[in-house]
C-alpha positions in Angstrom: 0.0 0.0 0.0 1.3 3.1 -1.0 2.2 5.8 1.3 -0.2 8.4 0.3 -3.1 6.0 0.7 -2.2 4.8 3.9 -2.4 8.1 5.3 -5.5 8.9 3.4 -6.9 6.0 5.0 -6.2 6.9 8.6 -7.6 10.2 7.7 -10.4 8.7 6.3 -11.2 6.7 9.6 -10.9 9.4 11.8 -13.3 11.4 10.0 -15.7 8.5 9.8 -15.3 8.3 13.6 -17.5 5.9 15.3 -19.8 5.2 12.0 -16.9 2.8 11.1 -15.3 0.1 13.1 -11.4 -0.3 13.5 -11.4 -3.1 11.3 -12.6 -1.0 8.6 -10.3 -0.7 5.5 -10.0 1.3 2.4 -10.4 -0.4 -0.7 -11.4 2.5 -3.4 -9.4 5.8 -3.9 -11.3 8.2 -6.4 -9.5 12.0 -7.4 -12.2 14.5 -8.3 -12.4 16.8 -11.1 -12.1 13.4 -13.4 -12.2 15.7 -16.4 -8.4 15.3 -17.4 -7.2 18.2 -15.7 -4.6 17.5 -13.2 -5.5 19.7 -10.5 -7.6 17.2 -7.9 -10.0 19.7 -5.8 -10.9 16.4 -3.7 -10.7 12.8 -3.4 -13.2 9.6 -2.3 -12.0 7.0 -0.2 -14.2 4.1 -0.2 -14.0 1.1 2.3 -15.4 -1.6 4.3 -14.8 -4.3 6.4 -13.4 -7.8 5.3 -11.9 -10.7 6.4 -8.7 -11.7 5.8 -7.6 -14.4 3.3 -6.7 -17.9 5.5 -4.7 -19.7 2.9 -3.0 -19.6 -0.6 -0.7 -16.5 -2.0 -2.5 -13.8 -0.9 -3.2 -14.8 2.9 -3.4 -11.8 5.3 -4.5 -9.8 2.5 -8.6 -8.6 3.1 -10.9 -11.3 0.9 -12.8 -8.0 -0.5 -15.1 -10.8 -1.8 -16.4 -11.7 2.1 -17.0 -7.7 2.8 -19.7 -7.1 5.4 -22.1 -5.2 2.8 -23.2 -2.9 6.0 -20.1 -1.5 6.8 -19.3 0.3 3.3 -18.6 3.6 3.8 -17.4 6.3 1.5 -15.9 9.7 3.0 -14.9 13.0 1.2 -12.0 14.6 2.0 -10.6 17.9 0.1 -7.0 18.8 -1.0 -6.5 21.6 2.0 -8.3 19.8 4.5 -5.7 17.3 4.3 -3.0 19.1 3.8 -3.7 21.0 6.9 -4.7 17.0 8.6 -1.1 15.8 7.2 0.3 18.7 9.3 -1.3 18.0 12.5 -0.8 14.4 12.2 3.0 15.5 11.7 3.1 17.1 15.2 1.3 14.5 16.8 3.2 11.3 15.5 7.0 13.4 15.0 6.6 11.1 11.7 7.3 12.2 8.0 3.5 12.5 6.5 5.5 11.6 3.1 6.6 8.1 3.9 4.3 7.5 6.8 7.4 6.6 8.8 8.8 4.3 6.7 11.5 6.6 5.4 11.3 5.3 2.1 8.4 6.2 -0.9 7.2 4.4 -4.2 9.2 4.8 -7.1 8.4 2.7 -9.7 6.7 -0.9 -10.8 8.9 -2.3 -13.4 7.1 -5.1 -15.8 9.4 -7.9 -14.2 9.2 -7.1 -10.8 7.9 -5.8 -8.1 7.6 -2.7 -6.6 10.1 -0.2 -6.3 10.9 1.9 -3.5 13.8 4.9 -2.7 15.0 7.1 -0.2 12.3 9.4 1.3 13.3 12.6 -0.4 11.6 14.5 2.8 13.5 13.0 5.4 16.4 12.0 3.7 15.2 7.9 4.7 14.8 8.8 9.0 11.2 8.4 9.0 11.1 11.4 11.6 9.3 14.3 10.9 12.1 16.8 9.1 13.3 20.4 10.6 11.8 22.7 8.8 14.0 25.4 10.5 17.3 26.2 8.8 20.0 27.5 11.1 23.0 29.6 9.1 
């Protein structure tokens, strides 16, 4: 899961509040104006609760086929009201909102393999929220 989603989704829950249990996950990311224009005004995360796939390849990843039909819930969130949300969540975790933590981003999928990854360009790969103060 990319970076960007994840924090999209915790967003997403924490707007949602108590209409969504914990379990809930995010399984649809929609960008809005869809008119070919790059500028996204807002984006629609989708998401419900599934079990998790018990055996085979993909076990531990959510069986989207088993959701619970009562828990879908879709949630609107604009451009500035997350950008302003990133911020916050910045100060609260001491994380880098651009990794999530992880200290490294997506880079690329190549055709044969998997998913690439490279130093968070942020935090220069800490994970920690940077210092956005420069001392001369």
């Amino acid at each position: 899961m990319s970076s960007t989603f994840k924090l999209l989704e915790i967003h997403a829950k924490e707007k949602l509040g108590d209409s969504v249990p914990p379990e809930w996950r995010a399984y649809k990311w929609k960008r809005f104006p869809e008119n070919g224009n790059n500028e996204m005004i807002y984006q629609e995360m989708t998401g419900v609760v599934a079990p998790d796939v018990t055996r085979g390849k993909r076990k531990g990843e959510p069986n989207w086929r088993k959701e619970d039909k009562s828990t879908r819930r879709a949630v609107v969130i604009t451009v500035e009201e997350h950008k302003i949300w990133c911020e916050e969540w910045e100060k609260k975790t001491g994380l880098c909102h651009h990794c999530v933590g992880d200290g490294e981003v997506f880079k690329s999928w190549p055709r044969d393999g998997g998913a690439v990854a490279v130093e968070c360009p942020r935090c220069h790969g800490t994970g920690k929220k940077p210092n956005m103060i420069m001392v001369e």
